[in-house]
C-alpha positions in Angstrom: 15.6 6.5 26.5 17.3 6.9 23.2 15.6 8.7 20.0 15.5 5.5 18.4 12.8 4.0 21.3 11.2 6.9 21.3 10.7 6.6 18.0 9.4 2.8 17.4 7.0 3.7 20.5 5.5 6.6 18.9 5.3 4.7 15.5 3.8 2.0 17.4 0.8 4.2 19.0 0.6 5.8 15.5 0.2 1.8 13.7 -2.1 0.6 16.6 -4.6 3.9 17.1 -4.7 3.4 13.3 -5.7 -0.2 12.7 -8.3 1.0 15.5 -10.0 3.4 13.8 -9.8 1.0 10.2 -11.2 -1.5 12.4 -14.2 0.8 13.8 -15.3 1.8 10.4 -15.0 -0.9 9.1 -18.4 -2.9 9.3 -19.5 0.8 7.7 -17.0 1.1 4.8 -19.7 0.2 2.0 -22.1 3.1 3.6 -19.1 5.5 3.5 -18.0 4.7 0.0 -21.6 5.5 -1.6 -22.2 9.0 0.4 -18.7 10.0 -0.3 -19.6 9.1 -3.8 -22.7 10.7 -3.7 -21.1 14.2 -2.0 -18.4 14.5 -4.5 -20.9 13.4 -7.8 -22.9 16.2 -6.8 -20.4 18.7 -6.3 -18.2 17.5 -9.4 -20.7 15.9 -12.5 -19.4 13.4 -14.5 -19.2 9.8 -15.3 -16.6 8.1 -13.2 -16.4 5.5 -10.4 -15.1 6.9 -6.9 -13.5 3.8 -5.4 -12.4 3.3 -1.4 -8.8 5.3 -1.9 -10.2 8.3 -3.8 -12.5 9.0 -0.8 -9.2 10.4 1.5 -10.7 8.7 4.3 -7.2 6.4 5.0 -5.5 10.1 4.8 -7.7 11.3 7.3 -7.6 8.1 9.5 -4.0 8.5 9.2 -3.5 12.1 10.2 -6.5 11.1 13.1 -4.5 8.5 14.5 -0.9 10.1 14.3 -2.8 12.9 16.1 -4.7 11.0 18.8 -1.6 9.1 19.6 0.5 12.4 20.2 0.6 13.0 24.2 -1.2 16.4 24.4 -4.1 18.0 25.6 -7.8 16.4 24.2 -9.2 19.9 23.2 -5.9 20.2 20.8 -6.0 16.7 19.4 -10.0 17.2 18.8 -9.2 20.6 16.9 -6.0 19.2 14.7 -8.2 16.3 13.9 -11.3 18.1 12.4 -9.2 20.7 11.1 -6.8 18.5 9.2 -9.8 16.2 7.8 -11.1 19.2 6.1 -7.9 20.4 4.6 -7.9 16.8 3.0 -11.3 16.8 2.2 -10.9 19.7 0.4 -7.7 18.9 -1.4 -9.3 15.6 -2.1 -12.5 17.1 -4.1 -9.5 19.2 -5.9 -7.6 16.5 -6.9 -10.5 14.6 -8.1 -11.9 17.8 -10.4 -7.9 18.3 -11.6 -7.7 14.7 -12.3 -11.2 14.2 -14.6 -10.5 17.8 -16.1 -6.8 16.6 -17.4 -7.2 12.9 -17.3 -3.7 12.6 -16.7 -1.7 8.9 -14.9 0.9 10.8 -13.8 -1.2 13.4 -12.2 -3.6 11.0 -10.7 -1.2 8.4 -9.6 1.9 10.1 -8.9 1.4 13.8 -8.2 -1.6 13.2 -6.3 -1.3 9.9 -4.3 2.1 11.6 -3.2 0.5 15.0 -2.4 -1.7 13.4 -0.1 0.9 12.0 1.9 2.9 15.0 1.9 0.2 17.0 2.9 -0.9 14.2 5.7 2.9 14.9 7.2 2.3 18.7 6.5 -0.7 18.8 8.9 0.9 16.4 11.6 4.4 18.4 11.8 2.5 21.9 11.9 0.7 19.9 14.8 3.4 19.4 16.6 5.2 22.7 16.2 2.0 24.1 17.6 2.5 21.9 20.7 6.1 22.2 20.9 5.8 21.8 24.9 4.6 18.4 24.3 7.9 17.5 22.6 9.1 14.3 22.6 12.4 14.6 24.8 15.1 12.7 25.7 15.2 11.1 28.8 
């Protein structure tokens, strides 16, 4: 099978275990909103509204689903997952305290929205290096 298959499959499994998981938290998404709101309130006071994509939970859906559509063992795809939820949790509660401390577009819409991504693809390729034997290979 060419790379190029390979390729559409995998970003395929990525698209569909991710509309899955949007789809299972979804009847929940109000409940999530307020206690992430709440959590990160409490740990960074302030007047501001934390609104669905500050909250890092499509990042972590994201890297979750990239993850659990990776043909490896469970007990690694469990660890990455949890793992790399919390290294964007925390980068999420330091980009929110940055951006109310500077108040700065570029920093909130550019620097930010594209360090999360970056960071998402960080997490996911050190995943795979750590399960090189799981390789996608040419067949």
């Amino acid at each position: 099978m060419g790379r190029e298959k390979i390729a559409a499959k995998a970003v395929l499994r990525i698209v569909g275990a991710y509309v899955a998981l949007e789809l299972a938290i979804l009847p929940f998404r109000q409940e999530i909103l307020h206690s992430i709101s709440e959590y990160i309130h409490n740990m960074v006071p302030g007047t501001y509204d934390i609104i669905w994509p500050c909250t890092a939970v499509d990042e972590i859906l994201l890297l979750t689903a990239a993850i659990l559509a990776t043909p490896t063992n469970i007990g690694a795809k469990i660890a990455w997952s949890v793992v790399g939820s919390l290294i964007i949790w925390a980068y999420n509660v330091a980009r929110i305290s940055l951006t109310l401390k500077y108040m700065s577009p570029f920093l909130h819409d550019i620097l930010f929205r594209l360090g999360g991504f970056v960071l998402v693809l960080g997490i996911y390729w050190a995943f795979l290096e750590s399960n090189k034997r799981y390789k996608l290979k040419k067949r």
